[in-house]
N, C-alpha and C positions, 0 to 999 in steps of 0.2 A: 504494500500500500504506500501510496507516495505519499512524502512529508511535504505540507504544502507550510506557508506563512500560517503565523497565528494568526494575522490581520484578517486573514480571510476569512476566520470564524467570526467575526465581526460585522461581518459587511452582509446586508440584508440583497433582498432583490425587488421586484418588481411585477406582484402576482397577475396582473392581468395578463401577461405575456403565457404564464403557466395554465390560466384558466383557457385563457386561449387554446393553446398547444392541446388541453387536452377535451376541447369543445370540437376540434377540428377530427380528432383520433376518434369522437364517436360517429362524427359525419363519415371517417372514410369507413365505417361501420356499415351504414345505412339512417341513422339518426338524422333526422332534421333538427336542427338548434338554432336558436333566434339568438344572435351574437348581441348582448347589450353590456359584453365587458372589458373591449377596449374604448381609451380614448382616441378617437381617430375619426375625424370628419367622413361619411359615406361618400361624399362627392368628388369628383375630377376635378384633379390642380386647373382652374381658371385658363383657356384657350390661350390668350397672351402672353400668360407665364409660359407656361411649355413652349409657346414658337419664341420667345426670349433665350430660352434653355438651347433650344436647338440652334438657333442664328447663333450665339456664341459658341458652339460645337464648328458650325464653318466658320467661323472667323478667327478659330483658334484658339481659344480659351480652353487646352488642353496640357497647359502646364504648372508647373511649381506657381504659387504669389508669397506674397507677405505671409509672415503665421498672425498678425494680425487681421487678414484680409486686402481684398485689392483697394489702394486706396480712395479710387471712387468710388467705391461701394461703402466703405467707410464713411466718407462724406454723406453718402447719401442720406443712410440712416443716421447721424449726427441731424443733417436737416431735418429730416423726417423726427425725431424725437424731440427735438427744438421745439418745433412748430406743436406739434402732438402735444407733449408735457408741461408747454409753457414755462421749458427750461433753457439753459444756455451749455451745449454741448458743442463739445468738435470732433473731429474725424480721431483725434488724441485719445479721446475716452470711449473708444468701439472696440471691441475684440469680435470676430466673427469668430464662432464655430459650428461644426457638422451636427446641429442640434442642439437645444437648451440647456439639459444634462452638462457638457461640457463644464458650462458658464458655474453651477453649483458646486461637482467635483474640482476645479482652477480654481474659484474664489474660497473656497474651504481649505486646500491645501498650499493654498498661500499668503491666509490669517492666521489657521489654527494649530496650537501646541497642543500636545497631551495635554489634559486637566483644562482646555479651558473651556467654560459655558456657554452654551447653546442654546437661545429660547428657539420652540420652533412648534408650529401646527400640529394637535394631535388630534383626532383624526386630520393627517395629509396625506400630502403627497410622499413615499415611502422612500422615497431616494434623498430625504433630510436628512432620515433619523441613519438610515445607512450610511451616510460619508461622515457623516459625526462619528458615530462609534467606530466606522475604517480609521478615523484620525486619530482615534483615542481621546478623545474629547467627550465631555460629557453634556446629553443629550436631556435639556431640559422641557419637559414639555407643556403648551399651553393651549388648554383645553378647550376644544368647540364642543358646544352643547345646542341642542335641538330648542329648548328652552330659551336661550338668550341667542335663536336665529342664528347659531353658526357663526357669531361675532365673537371677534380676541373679548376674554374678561378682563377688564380696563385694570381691575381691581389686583388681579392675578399677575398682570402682567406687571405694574410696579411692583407687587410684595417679591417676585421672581426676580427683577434686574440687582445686578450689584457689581460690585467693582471689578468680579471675575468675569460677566458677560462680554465673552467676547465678539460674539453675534447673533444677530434676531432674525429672523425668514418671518418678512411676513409673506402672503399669500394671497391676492385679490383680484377679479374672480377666482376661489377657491377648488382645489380639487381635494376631495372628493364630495364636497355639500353640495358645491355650485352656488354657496353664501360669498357675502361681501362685508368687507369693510368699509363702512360710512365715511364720508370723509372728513368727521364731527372726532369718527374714533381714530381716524391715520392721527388729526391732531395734536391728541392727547397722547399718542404715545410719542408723537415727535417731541412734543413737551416734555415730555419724561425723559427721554435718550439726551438730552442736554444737560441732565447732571451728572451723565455718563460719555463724557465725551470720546473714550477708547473704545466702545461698543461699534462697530460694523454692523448694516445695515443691507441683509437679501431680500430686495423685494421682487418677488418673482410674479409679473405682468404678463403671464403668456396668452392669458383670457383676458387682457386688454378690450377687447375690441367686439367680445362677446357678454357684452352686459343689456339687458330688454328695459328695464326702467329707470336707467340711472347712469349718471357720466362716470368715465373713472379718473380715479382718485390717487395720484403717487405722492408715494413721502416728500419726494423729491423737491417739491415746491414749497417745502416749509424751509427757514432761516434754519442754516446748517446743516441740512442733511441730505444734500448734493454732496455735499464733498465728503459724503462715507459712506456711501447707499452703492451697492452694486444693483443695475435694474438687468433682471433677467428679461429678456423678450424673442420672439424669433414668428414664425414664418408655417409652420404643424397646424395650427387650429384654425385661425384668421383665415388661410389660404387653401385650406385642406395639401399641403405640401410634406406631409409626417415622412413619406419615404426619397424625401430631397434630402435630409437632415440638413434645414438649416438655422440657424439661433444667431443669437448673437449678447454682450450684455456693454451696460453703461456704468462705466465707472472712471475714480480719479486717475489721472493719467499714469503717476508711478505703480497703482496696482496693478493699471492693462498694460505696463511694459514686462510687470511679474507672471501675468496671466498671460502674455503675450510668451514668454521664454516657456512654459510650463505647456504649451500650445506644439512650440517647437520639439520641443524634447518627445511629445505624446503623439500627432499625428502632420506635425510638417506644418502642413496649411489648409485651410478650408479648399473645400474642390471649387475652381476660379470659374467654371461655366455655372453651375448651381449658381453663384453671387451674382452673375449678369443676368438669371432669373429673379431673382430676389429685390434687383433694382428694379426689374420690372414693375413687380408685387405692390413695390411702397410707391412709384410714380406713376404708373400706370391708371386706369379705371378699376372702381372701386364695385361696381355695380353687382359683379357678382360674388364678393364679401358679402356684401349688403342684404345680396336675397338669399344667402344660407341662412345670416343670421337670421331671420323671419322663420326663413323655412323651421330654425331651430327653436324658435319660440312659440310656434303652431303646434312642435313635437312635447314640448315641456308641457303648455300646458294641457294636451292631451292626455301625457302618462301622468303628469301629478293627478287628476282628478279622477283618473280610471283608480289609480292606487289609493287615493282614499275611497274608496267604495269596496275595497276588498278588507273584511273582516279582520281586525288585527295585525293591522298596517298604516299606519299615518305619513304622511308627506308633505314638508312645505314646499312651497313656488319657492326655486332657487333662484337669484336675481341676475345669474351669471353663468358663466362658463355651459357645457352639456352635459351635466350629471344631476341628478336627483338622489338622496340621501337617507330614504323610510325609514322611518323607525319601524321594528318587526318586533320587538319584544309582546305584542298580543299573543306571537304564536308561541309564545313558548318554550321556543327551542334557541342554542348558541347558533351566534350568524353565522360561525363558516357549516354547523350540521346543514343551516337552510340552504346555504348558499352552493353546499356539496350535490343536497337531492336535488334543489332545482333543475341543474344542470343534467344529473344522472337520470332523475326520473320524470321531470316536469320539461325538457327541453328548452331550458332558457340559460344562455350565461352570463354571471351577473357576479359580482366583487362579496364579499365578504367583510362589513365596516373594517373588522381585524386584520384586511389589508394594508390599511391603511394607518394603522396603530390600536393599540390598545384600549383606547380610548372609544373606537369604533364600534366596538362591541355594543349589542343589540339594533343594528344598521345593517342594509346591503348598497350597494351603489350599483347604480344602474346610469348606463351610457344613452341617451337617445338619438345618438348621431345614428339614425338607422332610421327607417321608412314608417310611417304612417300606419301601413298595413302589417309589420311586423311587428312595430310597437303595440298595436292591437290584437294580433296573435300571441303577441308575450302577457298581456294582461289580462286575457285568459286563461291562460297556460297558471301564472303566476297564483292567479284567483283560485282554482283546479286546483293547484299544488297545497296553497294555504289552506284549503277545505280538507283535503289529508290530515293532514297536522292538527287540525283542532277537533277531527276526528267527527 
């Protein structure tokens, strides 16, 4: 048996990809499964992106660039997040990479020592709490509750900061609630993080642009906290682009020269045709962004209301992102036992809250990036399954 690092016993993963994998093993079965457990827009990358993608294919954008990125591309996105955030950025403070992830594993490993504090989302996004404890760092968490709408506790998160925190993740649009942060509460904790001036700031913005009733909101506009905030962002959700990999984040310039070397040593450079797609994305027509987002807000609130009408199952209107976050503890059973039959016996795949931490627990998460007609077949299915169980 090979001796592997200890680190590795540390480092978490990413179960939608496992749910996946093994929702697809029943299909080559014969199983029909209604996929509601990746996050991953159903629709085709935008015509103009792709023939962007392809003209830099003949123009030659088939070699090495910068490990920060090409630097028109860079620029662009400095524009583009200018304008967007109502910040003052430059081509200085961009690092491109093959995907968002990136941005969190470089800025983690380029803050964090062993021992030091980490506030972060619990139920989130699962690739937090894993690059924390890969660091050796201690993985502090702060709790979303169904009760207080999947908002940071204002209250929790001062009694938590202290002189060892050495960074916060927030998250807005959130995964896995599809809650938000108000921008009454970004405030208050900007207000906070100023008696803590060494504390580093992950705001990860990759549901930007996918919120139904409400603008969004970054740290970043409050006094001081540009110049310690890494904003993650990229090009997956917005664009339906997830098998482009491409991200990118915003931060002070001496971090993205660290984040920049840390780029170099890991995978070279972002692929330089993707980026001339990418310029597309953010200068191009918007128009078909615009009608996912709808399309995606027809889908929310179709499954929120189907699933509150199934017996021991509640769901708020998420104000963001395409996840839905039910509470199931009516039926009685631990999330991942539901979240296991569903899939095996009821034909639906779907997250288990305790994917997404600890915290998660008596929750499932459900993706609606998926069709009208299957999200109606799935809340069926769902109803059927939950009628089992309560026997």
């Amino acid at each position: 048996m090979p001796q592997f690092a200890r680190a590795m016993e540390r480092l978490g993963t990413e179960t939608a990809f496992e749910v996946l994998a093994r929702a697809k093993a029943l299909e080559a079965k014969g199983r029909d499964i209604v996929h509601l457990e990746i996050g991953e827009p159903d629709f085709d990358t935008p015509a103009n992106i792709v023939e962007a993608g392809k003209r830099a294919l003949d123009e030659g954008f088939t070699h090495y660039g910068p490990s920060a990125g090409l630097p028109e591309f860079r620029q662009t996105i400095a524009s583009y997040i200018s304008k967007d955030r109502g910040i003052s950025v430059g081509p200085e403070n961009v690092v491109v990479t093959p995907g968002g992830k990136p941005i969190m594993f470089y800025g983690m490993l380029a803050l964090l020592d062993p021992g030091d504090e980490v506030l972060y989302p619990n139920p989130g996004f699962p690739i937090y709490e894993s690059v924390i404890q890969y660091m050796g760092a201690k993985a502090v968490p702060l709790v979303l509750r169904q009760e207080n709408e999947f908002r940071l506790d204002l209250d929790e998160v001062r009694d938590k900061l202290n002189k060892n925190t050495k960074l916060i993740i927030l998250n807005t649009p959130q995964n896995p609630t599809g809650g938000i942060l108000p921008a009454a509460d970004i405030e208050a904790i900007a207000g906070m993080l100023r008696e803590y001036p060494d504390t580093w700031i992950l705001s990860d913005e990759i549901y930007s642009k996918l919120l139904y009733e409400s603008d969004h909101a970054s740290i970043t506009t409050h006094p001081g906290m540009l110049e310690r905030t890494i904003i993650l962002d990229g090009f997956s959700k917005t664009y339906a682009m997830t098998g482009w990999r491409l991200g990118y984040g915003i931060m002070p310039e001496a971090l993205a020269l660290q984040v920049a070397r840390l780029e170099t040593n890991c995978n070279s450079c972002p692929t330089s045709f993707v980026q001339r797609a990418g310029m597309e994305a953010l200068t191009g027509p918007q128009d078909d962004a615009a009608a996912m987002r709808e399309e995606f807000r027809r889908r929310r609130d179709f499954l929120v209301d189907g699933l509150n009408k199934i017996e021991g199952v509640e769901c708020l209107l998420p104000g963001g992102a395409f996840y839905v976050f039910p509470r199931i503890t009516g039926l009685g059973r631990p999330a991942a036992e539901v979240a296991k039959g569903l899939l095996e016996e009821g034909g639906v795949a779907a997250l288990s809250g305790t994917a997404f931490g600890a915290h998660g627990e008596g929750h499932l998460r459900f993706s609606y990036a998926n069709s009208l007609e299957n999200l109606d077949k799935a809340l069926g299915r769902v109803s059927d399954f939950a009628a089992t169980i309560r026997g």
